[in-house]
LUMZA-696001 format. One line per 5 residues: number of its first residue (from 1); their letters; for each residue x, y, z of N, C-alpha, C, O, CB. Coordinates in nm, 4 decimals. Atoms other than C-alpha are relative to their C-alpha. Glycine has a CB too. Layout:
N
NUM) A) X Y Z X Y Z X Y Z X Y Z X Y Z  ...
This chain:
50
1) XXXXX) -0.0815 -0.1136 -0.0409 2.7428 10.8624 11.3158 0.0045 0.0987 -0.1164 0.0321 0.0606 -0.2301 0.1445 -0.0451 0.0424  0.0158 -0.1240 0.1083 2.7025 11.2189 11.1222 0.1715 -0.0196 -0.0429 0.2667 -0.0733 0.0137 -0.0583 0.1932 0.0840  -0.1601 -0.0522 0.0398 3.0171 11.3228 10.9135 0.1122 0.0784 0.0804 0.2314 0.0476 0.0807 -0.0124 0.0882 -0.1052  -0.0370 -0.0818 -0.0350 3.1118 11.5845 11.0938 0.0258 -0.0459 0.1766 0.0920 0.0348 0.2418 -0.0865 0.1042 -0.0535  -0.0314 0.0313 -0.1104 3.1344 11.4229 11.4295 0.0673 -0.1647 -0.0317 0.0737 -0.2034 0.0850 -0.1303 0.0221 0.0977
6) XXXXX) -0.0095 0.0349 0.0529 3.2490 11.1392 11.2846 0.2037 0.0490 -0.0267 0.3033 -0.0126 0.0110 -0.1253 0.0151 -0.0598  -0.0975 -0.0600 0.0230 3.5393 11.3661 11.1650 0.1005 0.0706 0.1554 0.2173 0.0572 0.1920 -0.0629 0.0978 -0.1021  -0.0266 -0.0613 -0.1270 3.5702 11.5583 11.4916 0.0800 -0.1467 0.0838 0.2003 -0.1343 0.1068 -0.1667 0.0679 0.0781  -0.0834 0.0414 -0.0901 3.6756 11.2587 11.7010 0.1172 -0.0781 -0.0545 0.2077 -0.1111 0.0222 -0.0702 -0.0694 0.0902  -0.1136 0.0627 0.0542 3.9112 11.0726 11.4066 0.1122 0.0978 0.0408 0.2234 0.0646 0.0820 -0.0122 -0.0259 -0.1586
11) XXXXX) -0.1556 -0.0501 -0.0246 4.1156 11.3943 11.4476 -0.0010 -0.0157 0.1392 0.1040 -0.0753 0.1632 0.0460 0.1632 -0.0473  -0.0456 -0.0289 -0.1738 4.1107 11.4239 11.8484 0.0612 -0.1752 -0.0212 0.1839 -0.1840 -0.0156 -0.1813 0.0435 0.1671  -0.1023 0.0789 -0.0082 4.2167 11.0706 11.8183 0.1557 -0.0236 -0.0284 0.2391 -0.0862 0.0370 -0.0403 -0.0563 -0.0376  -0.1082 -0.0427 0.0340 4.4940 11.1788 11.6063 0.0918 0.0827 0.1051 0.1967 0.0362 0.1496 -0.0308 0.0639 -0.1055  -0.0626 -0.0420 -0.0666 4.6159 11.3851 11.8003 0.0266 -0.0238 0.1962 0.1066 0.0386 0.2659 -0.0362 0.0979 -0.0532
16) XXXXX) -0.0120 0.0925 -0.1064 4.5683 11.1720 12.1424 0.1214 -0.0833 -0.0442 0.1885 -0.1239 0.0507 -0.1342 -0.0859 0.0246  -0.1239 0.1044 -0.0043 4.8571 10.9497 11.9810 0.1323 0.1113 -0.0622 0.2453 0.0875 -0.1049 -0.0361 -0.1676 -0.1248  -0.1165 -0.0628 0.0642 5.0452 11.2232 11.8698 0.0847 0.1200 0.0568 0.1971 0.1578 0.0241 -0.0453 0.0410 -0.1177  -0.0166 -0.1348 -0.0697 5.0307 11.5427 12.1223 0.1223 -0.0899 0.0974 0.1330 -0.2096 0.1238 -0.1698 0.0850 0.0917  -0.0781 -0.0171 -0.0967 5.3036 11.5763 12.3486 -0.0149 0.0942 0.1198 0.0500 0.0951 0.2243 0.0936 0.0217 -0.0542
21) XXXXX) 0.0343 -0.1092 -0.1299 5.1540 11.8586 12.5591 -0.1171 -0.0598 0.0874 -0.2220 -0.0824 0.0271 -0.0570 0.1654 -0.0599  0.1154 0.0170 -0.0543 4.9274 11.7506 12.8496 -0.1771 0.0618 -0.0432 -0.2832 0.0029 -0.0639 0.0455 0.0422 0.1132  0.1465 -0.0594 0.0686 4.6329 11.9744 12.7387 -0.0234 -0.0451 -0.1519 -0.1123 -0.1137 -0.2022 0.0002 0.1784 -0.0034  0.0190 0.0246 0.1658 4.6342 11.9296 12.3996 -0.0298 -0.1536 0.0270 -0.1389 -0.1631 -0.0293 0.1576 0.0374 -0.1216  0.0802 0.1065 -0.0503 4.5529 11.5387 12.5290 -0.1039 -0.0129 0.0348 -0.1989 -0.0729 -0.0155 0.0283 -0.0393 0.0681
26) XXXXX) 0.1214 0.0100 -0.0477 4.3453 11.6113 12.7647 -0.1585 0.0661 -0.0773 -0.2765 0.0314 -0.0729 0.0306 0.0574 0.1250  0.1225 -0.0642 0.1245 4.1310 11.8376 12.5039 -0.0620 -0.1202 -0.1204 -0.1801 -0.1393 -0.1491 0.0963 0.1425 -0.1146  -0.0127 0.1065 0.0827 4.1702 11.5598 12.2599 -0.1148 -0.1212 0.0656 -0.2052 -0.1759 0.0025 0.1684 -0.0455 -0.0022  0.0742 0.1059 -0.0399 4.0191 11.3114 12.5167 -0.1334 0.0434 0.0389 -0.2307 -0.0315 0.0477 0.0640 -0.0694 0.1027  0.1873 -0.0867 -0.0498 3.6995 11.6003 12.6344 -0.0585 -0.0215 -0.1394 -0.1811 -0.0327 -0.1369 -0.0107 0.2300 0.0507
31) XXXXX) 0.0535 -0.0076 0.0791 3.6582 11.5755 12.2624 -0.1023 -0.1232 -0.0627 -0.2135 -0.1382 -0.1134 0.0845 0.0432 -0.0539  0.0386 0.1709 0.0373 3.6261 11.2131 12.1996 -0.1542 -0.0117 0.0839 -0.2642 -0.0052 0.0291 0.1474 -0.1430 0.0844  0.1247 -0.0094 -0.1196 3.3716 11.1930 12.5402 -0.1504 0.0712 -0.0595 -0.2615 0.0210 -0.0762 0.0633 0.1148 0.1437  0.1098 -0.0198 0.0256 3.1656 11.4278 12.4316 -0.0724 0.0327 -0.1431 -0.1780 0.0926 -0.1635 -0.0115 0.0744 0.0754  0.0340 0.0055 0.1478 3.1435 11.4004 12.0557 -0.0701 -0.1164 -0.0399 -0.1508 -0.1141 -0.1329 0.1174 0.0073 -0.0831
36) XXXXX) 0.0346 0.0822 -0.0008 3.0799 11.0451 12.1177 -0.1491 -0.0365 0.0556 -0.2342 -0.1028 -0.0038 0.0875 -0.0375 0.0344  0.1237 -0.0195 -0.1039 2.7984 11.0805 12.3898 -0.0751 0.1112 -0.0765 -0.1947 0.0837 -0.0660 0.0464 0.0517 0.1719  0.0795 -0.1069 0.1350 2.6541 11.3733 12.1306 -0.0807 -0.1202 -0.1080 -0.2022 -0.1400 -0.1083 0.1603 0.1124 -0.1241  0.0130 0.0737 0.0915 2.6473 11.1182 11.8554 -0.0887 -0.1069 0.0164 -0.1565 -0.1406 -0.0807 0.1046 -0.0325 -0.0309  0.0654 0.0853 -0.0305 2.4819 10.8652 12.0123 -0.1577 0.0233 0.0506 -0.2550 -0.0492 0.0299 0.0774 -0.0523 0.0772
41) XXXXX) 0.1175 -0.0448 0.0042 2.2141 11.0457 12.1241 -0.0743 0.0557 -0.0871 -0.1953 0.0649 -0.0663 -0.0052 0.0530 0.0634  0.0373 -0.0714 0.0890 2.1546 11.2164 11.8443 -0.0630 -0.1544 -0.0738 -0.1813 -0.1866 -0.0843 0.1237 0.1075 -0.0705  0.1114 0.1540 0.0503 2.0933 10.8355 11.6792 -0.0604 -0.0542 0.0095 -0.1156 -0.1145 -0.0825 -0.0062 -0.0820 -0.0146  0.1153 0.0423 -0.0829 1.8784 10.7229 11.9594 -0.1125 0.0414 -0.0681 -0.1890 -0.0212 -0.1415 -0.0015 0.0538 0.1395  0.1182 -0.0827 0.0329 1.6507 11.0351 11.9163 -0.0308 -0.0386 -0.1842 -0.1499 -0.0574 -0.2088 0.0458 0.1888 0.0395
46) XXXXX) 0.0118 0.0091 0.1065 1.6743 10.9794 11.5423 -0.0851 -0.1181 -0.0088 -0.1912 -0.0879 -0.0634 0.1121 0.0065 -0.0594  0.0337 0.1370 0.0095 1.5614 10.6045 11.5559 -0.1619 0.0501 0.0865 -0.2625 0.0592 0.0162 0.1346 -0.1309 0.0868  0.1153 -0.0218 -0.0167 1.2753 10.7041 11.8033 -0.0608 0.0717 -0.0709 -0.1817 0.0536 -0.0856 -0.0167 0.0271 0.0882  0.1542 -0.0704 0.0378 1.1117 10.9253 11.6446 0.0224 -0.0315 -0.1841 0.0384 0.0684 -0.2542 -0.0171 0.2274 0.0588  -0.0091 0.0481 0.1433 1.1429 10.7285 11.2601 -0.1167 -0.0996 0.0208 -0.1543 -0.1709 -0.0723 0.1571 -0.0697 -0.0547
């Protein structure tokens, strides 16, 4: 996992245990999804083509 995504979903997690506003959750949880599903592909592709 890069730094920077990596970083990106520690805070949306943070703030998944911490928001009190519905959106600010639900943003929190689009972040996780697709920072995660980013990340992973990005390591796939990395690994294939090494």
């Amino acid at each position: 996992m890069n730094l920077t995504g990596f970083l990106s979903v520690m805070m949306a997690q943070k703030v998944m245990n911490s928001a009190t506003h519905k959106q600010l959750r639900d943003l929190a949880q689009d972040i996780i999804k697709t920072q995660t599903a980013q990340i992973q592909q990005l390591e796939q592709l990395s690994k294939a083509s090494s």
